[in-house]
N, C-alpha and C positions, 0 to 999 in steps of 0.2 A: 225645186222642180220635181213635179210628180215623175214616177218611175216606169209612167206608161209616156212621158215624152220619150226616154232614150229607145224605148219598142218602136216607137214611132219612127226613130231616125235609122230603123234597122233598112230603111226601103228609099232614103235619101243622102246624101251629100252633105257636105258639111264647107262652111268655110271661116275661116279662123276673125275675130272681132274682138279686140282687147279691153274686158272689160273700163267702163267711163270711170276714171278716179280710183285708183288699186284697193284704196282703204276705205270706200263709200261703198256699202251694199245697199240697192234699191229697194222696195218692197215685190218688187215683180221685176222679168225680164220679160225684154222684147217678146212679141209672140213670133215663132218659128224660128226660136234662139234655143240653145241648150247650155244649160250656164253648168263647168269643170273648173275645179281650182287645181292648181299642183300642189303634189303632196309635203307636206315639211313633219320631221318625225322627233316627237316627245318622247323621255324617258321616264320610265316610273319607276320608284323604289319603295319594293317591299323591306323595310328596316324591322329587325329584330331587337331588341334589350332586355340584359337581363337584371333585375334591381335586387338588390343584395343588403338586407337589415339586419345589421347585427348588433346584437344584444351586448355588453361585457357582463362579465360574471362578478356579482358583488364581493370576490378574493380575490380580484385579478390580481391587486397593488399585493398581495402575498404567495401570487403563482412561481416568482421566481425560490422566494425563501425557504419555501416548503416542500414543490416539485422539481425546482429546477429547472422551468420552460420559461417563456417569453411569451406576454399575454395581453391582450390590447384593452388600454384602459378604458376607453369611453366610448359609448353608444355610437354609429357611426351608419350613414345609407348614401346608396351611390349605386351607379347604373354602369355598366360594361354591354357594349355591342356585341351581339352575340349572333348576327347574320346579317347578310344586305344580297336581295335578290335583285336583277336590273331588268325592264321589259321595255322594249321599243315598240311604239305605236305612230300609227298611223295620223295624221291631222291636215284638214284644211289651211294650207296658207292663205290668209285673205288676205295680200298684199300681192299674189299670184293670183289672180280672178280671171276669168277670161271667157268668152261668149262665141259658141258656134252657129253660125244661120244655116238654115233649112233652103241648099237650092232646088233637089230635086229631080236631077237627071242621073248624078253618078251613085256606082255604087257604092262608095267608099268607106260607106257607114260601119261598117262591120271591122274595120281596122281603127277606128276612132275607139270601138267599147273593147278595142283590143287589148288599145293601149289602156284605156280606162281602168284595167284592171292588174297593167305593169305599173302603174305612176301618175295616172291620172283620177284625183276625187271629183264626184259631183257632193254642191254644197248644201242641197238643198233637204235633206234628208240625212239620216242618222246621227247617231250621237256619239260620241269619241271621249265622255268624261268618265270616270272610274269613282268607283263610292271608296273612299278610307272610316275603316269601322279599327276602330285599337281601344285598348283597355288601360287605366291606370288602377295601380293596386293600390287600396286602402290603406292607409296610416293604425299601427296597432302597438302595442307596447307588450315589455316583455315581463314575463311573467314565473320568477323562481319561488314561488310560494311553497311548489311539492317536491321541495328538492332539498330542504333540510337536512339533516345528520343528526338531529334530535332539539332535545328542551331546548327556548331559548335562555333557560335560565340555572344558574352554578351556584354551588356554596362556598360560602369565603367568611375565613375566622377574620375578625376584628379586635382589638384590644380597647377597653375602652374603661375609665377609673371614675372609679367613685367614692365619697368622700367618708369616712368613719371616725366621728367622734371622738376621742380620745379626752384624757384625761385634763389636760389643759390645752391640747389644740386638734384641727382636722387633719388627717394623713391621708394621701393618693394610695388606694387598694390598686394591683390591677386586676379586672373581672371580664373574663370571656364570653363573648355572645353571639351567637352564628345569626348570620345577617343574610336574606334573599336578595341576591342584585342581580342586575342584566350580561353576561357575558357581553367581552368586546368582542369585535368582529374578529381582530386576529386570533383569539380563542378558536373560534365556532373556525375559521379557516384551519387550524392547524388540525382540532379534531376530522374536519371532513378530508386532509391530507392524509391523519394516519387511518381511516376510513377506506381513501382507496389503497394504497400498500397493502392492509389487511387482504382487501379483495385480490390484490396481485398474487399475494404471496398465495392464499388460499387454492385459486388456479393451479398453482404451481403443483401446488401436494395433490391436488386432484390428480393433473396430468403426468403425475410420478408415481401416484399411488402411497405418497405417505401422507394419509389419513387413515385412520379409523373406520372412516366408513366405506363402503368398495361401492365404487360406479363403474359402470359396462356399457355398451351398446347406444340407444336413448338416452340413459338416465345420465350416462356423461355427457352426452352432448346437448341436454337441456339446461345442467346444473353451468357447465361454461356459458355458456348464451344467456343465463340470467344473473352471472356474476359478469358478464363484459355488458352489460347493460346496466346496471348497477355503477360500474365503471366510470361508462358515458355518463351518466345523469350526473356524478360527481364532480367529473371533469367538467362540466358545465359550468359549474362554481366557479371555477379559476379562470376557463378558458373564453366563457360564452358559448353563445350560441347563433348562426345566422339562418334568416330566411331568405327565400328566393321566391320572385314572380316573375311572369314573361309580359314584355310590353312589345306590342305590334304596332306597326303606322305607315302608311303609304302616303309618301310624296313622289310629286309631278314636277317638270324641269322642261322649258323648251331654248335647246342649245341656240346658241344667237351667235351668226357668225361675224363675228369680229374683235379682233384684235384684242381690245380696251374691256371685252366680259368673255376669255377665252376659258376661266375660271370662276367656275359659278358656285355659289353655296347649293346644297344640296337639301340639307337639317343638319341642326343641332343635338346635343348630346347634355343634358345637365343633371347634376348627383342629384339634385332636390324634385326636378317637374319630369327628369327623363327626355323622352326625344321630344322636340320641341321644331317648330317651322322655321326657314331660316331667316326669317326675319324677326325673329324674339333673340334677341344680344345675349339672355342670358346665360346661354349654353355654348358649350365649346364647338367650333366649326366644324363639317367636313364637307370634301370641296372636289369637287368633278371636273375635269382638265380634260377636253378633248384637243387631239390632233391629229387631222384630216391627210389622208394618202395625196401623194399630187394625180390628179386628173390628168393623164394624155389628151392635147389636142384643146385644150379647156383655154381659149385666147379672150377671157375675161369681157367680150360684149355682150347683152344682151338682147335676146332674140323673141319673135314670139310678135312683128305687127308686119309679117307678111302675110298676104290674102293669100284664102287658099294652102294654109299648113297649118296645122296642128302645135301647141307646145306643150314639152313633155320635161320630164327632168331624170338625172341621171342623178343617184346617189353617191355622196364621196363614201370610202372605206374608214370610218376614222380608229383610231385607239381614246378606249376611252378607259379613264383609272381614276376611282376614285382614292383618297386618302383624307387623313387627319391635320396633314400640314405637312409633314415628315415622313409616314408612313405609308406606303402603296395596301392599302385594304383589301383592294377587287382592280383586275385588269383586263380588256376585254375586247374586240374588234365587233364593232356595229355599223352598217351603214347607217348615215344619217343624211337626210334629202336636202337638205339648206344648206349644206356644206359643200353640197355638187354644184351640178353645170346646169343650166336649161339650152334643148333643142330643140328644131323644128324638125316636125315631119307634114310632106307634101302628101293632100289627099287626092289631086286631081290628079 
């Protein structure tokens, strides 16, 4: 309904005609009708994650042996929630439809758009849906190429015999020959161990002054900052390394009063795709339990087909908490309008 009917009704009467079929909208309404639904209120969740790729460091399996720490062996990614914001809005119940006629003598108009704007919508006009824009971060692999301790390659004596002639037979000589082979990795691990010690101890004699060389001012504090950086990169070997990105996504929920869906999924949460809608099984739940104040005076009839009143609806208080299954997340008092009461109010 255009928004120069309700100007219209500023100089008329109203009397109350419940909408035909709750769940059938027509394409047009009576003329000298003004078509209000009552309000029922959705929640939206702005959900945060944050996704977490970590690298291991091709020494981890020698981190114990050679630092002494506890090091995680294999590549590993997975997402942790990292906020959830909740917004209540506003929506048309179209099972609450209902038709006011134009009589014409009273003034009553002006407490109709009164209430219109404590709990009554018109349905014929605006829009109540929210755009969800979220990001998923690209898949990358890790990369220790500049993070060596030097050559990949060592020298190692071999023994190896050859045979010399002799007078009536051959004899085993032995004859030495240095051979170019590939260091194994625990090698190249233990060097890069005594790699950072050196840099430890080195700190030390800085910060104590036994070295040879004198730092002051700056000059110590750039020389520590490029031996703890030095450090880190090392450590990286044994330890790994993780990346972080943030994932965003907004979901929608409309609370449904009853008993048998008092608990509703909300979205999911999965290591692999991240936050996921709640109907993709693959991710782990989380789950929204509201429960509604009791209502004074609320004697469960429904109102709203007497002529000549108005119906409006009264919000219950509820508590609402989301969680994991186990866990209380976010806890929070919202009214929510379907969990209330509907009334009439008399406009003659």
């Amino acid at each position: 309904m255009k928004k120069s009917l309700f100007l219209t009704a500023l100089a008329l009467s109203l009397t109350l005609i419940p909408a035909a079929g709750q769940s059938v909208r027509t394409d047009y309404d009576p003329e000298g009708t003004v078509s209000y639904a009552l309000p029922m209120t959705s929640l939206g969740f702005d959900v945060e994650a944050v996704q977490e790729k970590f690298y291991a460091g091709p020494y981890a399996r020698f981190a114990q042996k050679y630092l002494g720490v506890e090091a995680r062996l294999q590549d590993e990614m997975s997402f942790q929630l990292a906020g959830v914001k909740i917004t209540p809005s506003l929506e048309a119940d179209q099972s609450s439809r209902y038709l006011a006629t134009v009589s014409g003598k009273s003034g009553s108009s002006a407490a109709f758009l009164q209430l219109t704007a404590q709990g009554l919508i018109a349905v014929q006009e605006g829009s109540f849906g929210q755009e969800s824009a979220w990001r998923f971060p690209v898949r990358t692999s890790g990369d220790f190429s500049d993070k060596g301790v030097g050559s990949n390659l060592t020298a190692e004596v071999t023994t190896l015999y050859q045979g010399v002639k002799k007078e009536s037979a051959y004899n085993q000589v032995a004859v030495q020959q240095n051979m170019v082979v590939e260091k194994s990795l625990e090698k190249k691990a233990q060097e890069a161990a005594d790699m950072i010690f050196n840099l430890r101890k080195t700190r030390v004699q800085i910060v104590t002054g036994d070295t040879d060389a004198n730092y002051s001012g700056e000059a110590m504090a750039s020389a520590l900052a490029e031996i703890s950086r030095l450090e880190k990169e090392y450590m990286t070997l044994f330890t790994g390394y993780s990346e972080y990105q943030t994932q965003t996504k907004h979901f929608d929920i409309v609370p449904v009063n009853d008993e048998r869906t008092k608990v509703q999924v909300v979205f999911r949460l999965s290591d692999e795709e991240g936050l996921l809608p709640a109907d993709n099984l693959s991710g782990k739940p989380y789950f929204v339990d509201i429960t509604p104040e009791e209502i004074a005076g609320n004697s469960g009839a429904r109102p709203g087909k007497t002529a000549g009143a108005l119906v409006y609806r009264i919000p219950a208080i509820c508590t609402v908490k989301l969680s994991d299954g186990s866990d209380i997340l976010l806890q929070s008092r919202l009214p929510i309008y379907q969990f209330g009461v509907d009334k009439t109010y008399p406009i003659k």
